[in-house]
ROBA-839925 format. One record per atom (N, C-alpha, C): residue in three letters; residue number from 1; atom name; y, x, z. Coordinates in steps of 0.1 Angstrom, whole numbers, m for minus. Atoms other than C-alpha are relative to their C-alpha. Example, Ala and Ser with C-alpha at 12.3 -4.5 7.8 and 13.67 -1.06 7.14 Angstrom:
REM residues 2
ATOM  fivo  roro  drenmi  north   east     up
ATOM   ALA     1       N    m12      9      0
ATOM   ALA     1      CA    m45    123     78
ATOM   ALA     1       C     12      9      0
ATOM   SER     2       N    m11     m9      0
ATOM   SER     2      CA    m11    137     71
ATOM   SER     2       C     11     m8      8
***
This chain:
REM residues 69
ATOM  fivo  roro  drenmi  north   east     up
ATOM   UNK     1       N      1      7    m13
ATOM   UNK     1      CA    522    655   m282
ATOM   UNK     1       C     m4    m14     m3
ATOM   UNK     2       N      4     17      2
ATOM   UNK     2      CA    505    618   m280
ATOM   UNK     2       C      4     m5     13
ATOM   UNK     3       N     m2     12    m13
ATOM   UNK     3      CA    507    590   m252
ATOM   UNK     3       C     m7      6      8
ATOM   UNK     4       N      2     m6    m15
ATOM   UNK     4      CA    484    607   m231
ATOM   UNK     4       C      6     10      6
ATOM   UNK     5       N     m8    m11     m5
ATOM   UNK     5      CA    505    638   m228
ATOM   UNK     5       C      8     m3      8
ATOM   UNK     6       N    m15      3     m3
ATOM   UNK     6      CA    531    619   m221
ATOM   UNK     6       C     m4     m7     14
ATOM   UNK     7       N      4     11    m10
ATOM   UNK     7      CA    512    596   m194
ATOM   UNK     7       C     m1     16      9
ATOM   UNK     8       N      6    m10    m11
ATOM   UNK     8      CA    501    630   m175
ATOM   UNK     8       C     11      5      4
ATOM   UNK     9       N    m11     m7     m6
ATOM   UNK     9      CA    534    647   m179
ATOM   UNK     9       C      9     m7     10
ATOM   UNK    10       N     m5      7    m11
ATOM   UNK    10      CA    551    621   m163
ATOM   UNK    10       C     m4      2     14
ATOM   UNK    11       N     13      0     m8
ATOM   UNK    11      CA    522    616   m138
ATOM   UNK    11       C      3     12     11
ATOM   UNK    12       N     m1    m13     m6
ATOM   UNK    12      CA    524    654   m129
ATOM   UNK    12       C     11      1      7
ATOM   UNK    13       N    m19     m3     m2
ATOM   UNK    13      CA    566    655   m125
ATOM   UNK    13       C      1    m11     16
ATOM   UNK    14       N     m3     11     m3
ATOM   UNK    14      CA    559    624   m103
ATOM   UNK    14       C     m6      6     17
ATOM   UNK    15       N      9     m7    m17
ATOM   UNK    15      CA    532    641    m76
ATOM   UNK    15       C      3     11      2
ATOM   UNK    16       N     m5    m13     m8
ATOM   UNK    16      CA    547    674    m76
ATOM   UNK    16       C      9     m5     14
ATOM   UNK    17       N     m6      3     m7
ATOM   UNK    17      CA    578    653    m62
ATOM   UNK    17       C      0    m10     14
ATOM   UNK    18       N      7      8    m14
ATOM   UNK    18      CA    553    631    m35
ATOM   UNK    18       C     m1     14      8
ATOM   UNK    19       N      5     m9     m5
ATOM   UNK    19      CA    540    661    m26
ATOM   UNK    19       C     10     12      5
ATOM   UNK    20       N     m7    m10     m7
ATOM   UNK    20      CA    571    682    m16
ATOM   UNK    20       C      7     m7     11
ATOM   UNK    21       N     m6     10     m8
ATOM   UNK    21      CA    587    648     m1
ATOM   UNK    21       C     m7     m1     13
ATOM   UNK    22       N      3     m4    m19
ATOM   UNK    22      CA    568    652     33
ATOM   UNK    22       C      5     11      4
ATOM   UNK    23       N     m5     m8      2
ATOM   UNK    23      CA    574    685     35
ATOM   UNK    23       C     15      3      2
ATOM   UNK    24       N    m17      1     m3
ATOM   UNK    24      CA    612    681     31
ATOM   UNK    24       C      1     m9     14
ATOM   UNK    25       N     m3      6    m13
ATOM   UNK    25      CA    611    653     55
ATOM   UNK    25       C     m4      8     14
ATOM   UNK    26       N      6     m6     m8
ATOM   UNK    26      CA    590    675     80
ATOM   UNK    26       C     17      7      7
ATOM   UNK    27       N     m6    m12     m3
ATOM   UNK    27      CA    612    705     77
ATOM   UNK    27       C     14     m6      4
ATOM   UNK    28       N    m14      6     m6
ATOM   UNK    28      CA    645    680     80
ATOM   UNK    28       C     m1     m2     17
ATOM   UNK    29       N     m1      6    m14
ATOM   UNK    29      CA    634    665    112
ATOM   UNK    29       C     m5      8     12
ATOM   UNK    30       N      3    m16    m12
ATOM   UNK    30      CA    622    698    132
ATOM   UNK    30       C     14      7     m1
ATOM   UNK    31       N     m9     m7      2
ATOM   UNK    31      CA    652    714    112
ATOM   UNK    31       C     14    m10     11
ATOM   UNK    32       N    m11     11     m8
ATOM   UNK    32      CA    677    684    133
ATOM   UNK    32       C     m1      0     16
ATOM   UNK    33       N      6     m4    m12
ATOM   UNK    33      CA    655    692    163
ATOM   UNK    33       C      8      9      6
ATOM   UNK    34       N     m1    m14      1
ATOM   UNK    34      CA    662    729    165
ATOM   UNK    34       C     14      1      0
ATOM   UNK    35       N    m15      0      0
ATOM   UNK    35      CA    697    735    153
ATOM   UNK    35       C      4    m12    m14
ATOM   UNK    36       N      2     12     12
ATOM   UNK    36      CA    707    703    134
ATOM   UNK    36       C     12      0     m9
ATOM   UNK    37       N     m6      0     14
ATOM   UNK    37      CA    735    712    109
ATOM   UNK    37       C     m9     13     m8
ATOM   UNK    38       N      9    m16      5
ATOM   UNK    38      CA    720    749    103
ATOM   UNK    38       C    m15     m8     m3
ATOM   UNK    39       N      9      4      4
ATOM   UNK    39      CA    689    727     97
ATOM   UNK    39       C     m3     m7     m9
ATOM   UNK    40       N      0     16     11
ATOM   UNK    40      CA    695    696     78
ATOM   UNK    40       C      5     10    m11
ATOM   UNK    41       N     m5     m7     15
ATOM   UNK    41      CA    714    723     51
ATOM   UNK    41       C    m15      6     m4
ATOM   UNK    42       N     12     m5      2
ATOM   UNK    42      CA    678    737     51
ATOM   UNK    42       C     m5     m9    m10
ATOM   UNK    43       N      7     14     11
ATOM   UNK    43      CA    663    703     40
ATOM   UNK    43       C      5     m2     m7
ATOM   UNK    44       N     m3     15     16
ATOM   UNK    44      CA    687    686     17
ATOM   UNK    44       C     m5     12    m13
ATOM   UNK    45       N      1     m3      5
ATOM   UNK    45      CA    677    715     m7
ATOM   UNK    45       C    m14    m10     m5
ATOM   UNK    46       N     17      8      2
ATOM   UNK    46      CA    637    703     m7
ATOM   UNK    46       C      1    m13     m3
ATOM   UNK    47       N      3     16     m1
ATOM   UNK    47      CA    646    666     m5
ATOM   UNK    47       C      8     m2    m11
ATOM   UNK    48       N     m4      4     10
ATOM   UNK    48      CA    670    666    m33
ATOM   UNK    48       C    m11      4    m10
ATOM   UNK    49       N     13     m2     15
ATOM   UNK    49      CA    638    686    m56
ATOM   UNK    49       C     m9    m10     m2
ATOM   UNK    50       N     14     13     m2
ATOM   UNK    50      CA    616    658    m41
ATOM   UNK    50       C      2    m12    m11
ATOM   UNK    51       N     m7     14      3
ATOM   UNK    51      CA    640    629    m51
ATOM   UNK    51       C     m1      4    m21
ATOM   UNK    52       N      1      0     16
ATOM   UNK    52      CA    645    647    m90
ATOM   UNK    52       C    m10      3     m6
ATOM   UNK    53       N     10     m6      3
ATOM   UNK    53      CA    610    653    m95
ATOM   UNK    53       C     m6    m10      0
ATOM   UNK    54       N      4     14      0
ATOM   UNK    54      CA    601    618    m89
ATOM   UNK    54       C     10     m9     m8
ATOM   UNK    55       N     m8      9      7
ATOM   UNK    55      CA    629    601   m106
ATOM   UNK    55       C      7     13    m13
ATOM   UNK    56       N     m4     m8      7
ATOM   UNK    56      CA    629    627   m133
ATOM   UNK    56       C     m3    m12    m14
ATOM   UNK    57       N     m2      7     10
ATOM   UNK    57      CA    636    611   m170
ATOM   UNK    57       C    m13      4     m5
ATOM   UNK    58       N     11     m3      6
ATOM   UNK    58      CA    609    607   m198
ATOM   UNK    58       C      4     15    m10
ATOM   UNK    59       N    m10    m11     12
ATOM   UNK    59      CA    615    640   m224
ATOM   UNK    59       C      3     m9    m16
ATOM   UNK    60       N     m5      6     16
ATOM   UNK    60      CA    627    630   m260
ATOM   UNK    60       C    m11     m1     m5
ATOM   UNK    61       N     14      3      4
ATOM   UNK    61      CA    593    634   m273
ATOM   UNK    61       C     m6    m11      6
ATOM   UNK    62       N      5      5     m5
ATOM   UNK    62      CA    578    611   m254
ATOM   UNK    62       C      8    m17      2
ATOM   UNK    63       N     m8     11      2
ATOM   UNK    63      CA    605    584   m255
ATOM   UNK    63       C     m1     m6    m13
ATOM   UNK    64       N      1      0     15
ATOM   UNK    64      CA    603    587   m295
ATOM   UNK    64       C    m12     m8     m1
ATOM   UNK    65       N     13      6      1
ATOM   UNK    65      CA    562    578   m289
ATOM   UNK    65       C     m2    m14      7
ATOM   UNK    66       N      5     15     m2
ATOM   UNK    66      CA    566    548   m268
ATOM   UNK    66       C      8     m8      1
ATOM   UNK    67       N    m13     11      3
ATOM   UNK    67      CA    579    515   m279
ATOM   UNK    67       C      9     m2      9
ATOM   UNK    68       N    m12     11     m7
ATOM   UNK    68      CA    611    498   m268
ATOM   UNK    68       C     m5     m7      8
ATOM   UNK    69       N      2     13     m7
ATOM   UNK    69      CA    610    476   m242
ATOM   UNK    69       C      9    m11      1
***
């Protein structure tokens, strides 16, 4: 694995979790509409994958490749 691996994997982990975060918000705010606890338990599933997929850590490989800050 080199620095660009590491730049994409990031990258990737980062837009899956843009990309499901509408999505969750959608399905919360129709789901609060509709029936709003039986709903919102719907969303926090999605919104918490959103939230760890965007603030997901670097892997150990990739920490090892780029300097200290």
């Amino acid at each position: 694995m080199n620095k660009t691996d590491c730049a994409k994997e990031k990258l990737s982990s980062r837009m899956v979790g843009f990309i499901i975060l509408p999505f969750a918000l959608i399905l919360a705010f129709v789901g609060f509409l509709i029936v709003p606890v039986v709903g919102l338990l719907f969303a926090v599933p999605p919104l918490l994958l959103a939230v760890v997929f965007i603030a997901a850590p670097e892997s150990r490989v990739c920490r090892l490749l780029t300097p200290s800050r």
